[in-house]
Phi, psi and omega in degrees: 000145176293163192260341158080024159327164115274146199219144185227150171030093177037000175224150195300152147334027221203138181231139173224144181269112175171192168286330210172140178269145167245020169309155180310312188285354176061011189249146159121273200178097162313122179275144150280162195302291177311357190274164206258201210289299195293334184273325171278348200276312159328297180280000160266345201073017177294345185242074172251173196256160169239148159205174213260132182260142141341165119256123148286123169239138173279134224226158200312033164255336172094036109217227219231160186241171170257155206246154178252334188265352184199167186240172154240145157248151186196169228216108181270347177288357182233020155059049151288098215254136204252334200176141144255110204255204175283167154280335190253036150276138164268096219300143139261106166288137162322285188317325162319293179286337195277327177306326178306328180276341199297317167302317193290337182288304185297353160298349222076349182283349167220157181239118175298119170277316213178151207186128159202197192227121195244160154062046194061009178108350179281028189191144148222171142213177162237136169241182171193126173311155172257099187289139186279009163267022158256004138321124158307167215293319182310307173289289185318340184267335169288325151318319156314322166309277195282001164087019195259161174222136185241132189252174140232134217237136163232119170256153166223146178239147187207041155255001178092000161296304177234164177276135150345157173192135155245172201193118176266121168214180186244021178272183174222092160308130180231316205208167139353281183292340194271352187250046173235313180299328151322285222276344175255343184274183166230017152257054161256158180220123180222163176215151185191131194258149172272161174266059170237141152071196194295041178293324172293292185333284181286010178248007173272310190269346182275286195316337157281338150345288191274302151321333184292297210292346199281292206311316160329285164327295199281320171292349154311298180287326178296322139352269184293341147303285186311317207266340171261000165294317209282331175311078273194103177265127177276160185308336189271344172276304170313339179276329192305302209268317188253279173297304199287347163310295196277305198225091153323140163326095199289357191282307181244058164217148203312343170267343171299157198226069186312015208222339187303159163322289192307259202013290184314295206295321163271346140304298193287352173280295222293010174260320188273331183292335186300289195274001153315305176273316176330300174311300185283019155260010171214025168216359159295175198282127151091052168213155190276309182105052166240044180041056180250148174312337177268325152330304175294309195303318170302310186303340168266329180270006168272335168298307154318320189288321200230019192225072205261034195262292172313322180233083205287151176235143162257003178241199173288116164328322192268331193273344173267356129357282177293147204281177204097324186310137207295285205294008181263287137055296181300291180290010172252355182275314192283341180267329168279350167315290172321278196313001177258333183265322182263000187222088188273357206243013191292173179270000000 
């Protein structure tokens, strides 16, 4: 799938804070760690401005009326029409909304990642880590622990499509797809304003919204991390709880045919996928090999993720990824699986 940048003077619209970028796409402008808020938001191009035009329609005299039900948005440094909106849309400028993180970076309660621009200006975001030494010390040493980073993402969209929107999550927005997998998933906490009325206002009360919640929200989830750390699975709970998740045995279901051609060749993929995720559940990357339910789950989503030999796509990978998706399918089938052996008393 395209990563849908926008690009000035040959280079994308996109800023990352680090030494070198590692987004996937390889595109836009590496930051040093020290540059401050306003200077990346500058190189990446983020504060360009939108506004909102008239419409015309020609009208029996042979000229024109201003239309009352609607408007366009555009984006005038690049002479760009952006959207056909309401007459009553209400503009969010980036620098309005991208503004909401700028105290919290420089306090220190967020660390900036990473920010771009799609489609010509119809979509930016800025995302920024959640520093975990703003956490009470528990949740931070669980965070620490479990290798998660909890982000926060504010998008503004000014095609008349979609809402302002923040958003805690646990992706790392880069492109198009990974801010598709957000804004479409359900491991997310999001709040978002329509472009009416007092909208930079009320999308100010969602980012505090959504910020008051976090540490709950996160201890909530380590709650379920611990409970799948602490869970100690035997091999026969694990084929149940995992592999019968992902694969059934084909042997043992009422329609195999030991006699068919095809028979040896689909025992044996469903044999090599077996002992395939087996192995990573005490030989994936960063396990101790202590045969735990979070062990295991990791181990089916680095196969999902990076292995497309066990989990072959005949379509776009990544859009199989994405939730809706087969392979996003898997690894949420297989994490409620776990998460029933390890909290069985959940709602």
């Amino acid at each position: 799938m395209s990563h849908e940048l926008s690009f000035t003077n040959g280079r994308a619209d996109f800023f990352e804070l680090g030494e070198q970028l590692t987004a996937w796409h390889g595109e836009g402008i590496a930051l040093p760690r020290t540059t401050s808020f306003a200077e990346a938001l500058a190189a990446g191009h983020l504060l360009y401005p939108v506004e909102k035009l008239p419409v015309y329609r020609r009208n029996n005299d042979g000229g024109y009326d201003e239309c009352t039900t609607g408007a366009v948005t555009f984006r005038p440094d690049r002479n760009a029409e952006l959207g056909v909106v309401g007459a009553d849309y209400t503009v969010i400028q980036n620098e309005q909304a991208f503004g909401l993180v700028q105290p919290l970076v420089e306090s220190g309660d967020l660390r900036l990642e990473c920010g771009g621009v799609l489609r010509d200006g119809a979509d930016a975001w800025v995302l920024a880590q959640v520093n975990p030494a703003t956490f009470p010390s528990e949740v931070e040493a669980g965070l620490v622990s479990a290798g998660i980073a909890k982000y926060l993402l504010v998008r503004t969209n000014h095609t008349g499509r979609a809402n302002a929107s923040v958003t805690e999550t646990d992706v790392r927005v880069v492109c198009a797809n990974t801010l598709g997998m957000v804004e479409d998933g359900d491991f997310r906490t999001q709040a978002s304003v329509q472009h009416r009325g007092d909208a930079s206002q009320r999308l100010e009360d969602c980012f505090k919204l959504v910020l008051g919640g976090i540490v709950q929200r996160t201890q909530d989830f380590l709650a379920r991390y611990a409970a799948l750390r602490t869970v100690k699975l035997d091999e026969s709970t694990w084929q149940r709880r995992v592999m019968d998740v992902v694969q059934r045995d084909p042997r043992q279901r009422a329609d195999f045919d030991a006699a068919s051609p095809m028979a040896d060749s689909t025992v044996q993929r469903y044999t090599e996928k077996r002992e395939a995720l087996f192995g990573l559940w005490t030989l994936g990357k960063g396990h101790v090999g202590d045969g735990s339910a979070w062990e295991a789950y990791n181990g089916v989503a680095e196969a999902v993720d990076h292995d497309p030999e066990v989990f072959p796509c005949r379509s776009s990978r990544v859009r199989q990824l994405m939730p809706g998706g087969r392979l996003y399918d898997i690894k949420d089938r297989v994490f409620e699986s776990l998460l029933d052996v390890a909290q069985p008393d959940r709602e």
